[in-house]
C-alpha positions as CSV (number, residue, x, y, z in Angstrom):
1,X,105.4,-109.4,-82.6
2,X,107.1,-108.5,-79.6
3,X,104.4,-106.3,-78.0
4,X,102.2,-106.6,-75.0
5,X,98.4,-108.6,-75.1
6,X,97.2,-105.4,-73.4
7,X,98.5,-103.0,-76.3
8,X,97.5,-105.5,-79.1
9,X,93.6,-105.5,-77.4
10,X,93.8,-101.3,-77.2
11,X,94.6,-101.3,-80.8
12,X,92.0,-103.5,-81.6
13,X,89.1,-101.4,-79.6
14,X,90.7,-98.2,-80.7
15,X,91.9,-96.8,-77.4
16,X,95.6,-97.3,-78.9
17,X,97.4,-95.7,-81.6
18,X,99.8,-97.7,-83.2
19,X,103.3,-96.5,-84.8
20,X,104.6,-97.1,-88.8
21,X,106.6,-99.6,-87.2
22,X,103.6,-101.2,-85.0
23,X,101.5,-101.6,-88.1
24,X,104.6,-103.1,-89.9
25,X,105.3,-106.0,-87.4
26,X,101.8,-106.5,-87.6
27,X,101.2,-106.7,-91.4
28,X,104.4,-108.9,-91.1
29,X,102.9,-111.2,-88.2
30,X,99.1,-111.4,-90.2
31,X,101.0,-111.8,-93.8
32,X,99.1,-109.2,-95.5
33,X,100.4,-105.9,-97.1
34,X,100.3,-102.7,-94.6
35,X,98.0,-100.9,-96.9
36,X,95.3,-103.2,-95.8
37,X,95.9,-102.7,-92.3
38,X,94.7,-98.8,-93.3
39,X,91.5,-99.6,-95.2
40,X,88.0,-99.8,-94.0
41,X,85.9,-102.6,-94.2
42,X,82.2,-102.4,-94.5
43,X,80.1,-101.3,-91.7
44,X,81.8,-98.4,-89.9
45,X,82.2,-99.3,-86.0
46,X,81.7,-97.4,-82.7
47,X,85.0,-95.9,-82.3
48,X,85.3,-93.8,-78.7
49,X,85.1,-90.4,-78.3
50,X,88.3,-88.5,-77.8
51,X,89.5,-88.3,-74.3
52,X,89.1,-84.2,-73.4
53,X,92.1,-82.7,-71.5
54,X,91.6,-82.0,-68.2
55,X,91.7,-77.7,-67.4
56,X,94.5,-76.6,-65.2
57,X,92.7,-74.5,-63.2
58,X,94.4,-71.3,-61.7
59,X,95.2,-70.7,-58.0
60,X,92.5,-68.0,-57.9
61,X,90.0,-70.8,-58.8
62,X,90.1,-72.8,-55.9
């Protein structure tokens, strides 16, 4: 597939986000149609929490 072990695990634990093109090479790699890459299968699982950006804070802040 031509991507990293790292990348493929992040995508698997849903710290990663993967491209049209990602998702194609895989639906190529696994043989199955892209489509099912996008559905869900039964139970829902524990996806993380969005990250939160980290405030800039102002000089005057210090």
């Amino acid at each position: 597939m031509g991507v990293d072990r790292a990348y493929v695990s992040g995508l698997e634990i849903g710290t990663r986000n993967p491209t049209a093109v990602t998702l194609w090479h895989i639906s190529l790699a696994l043989q199955v149609p892209i489509a099912e890459l996008l559905v869900e299968h039964g139970e829902p699982i524990d996806a993380p929490l969005p990250r939160k950006r980290a405030s800039k804070k102002s000089s005057h802040e210090a």
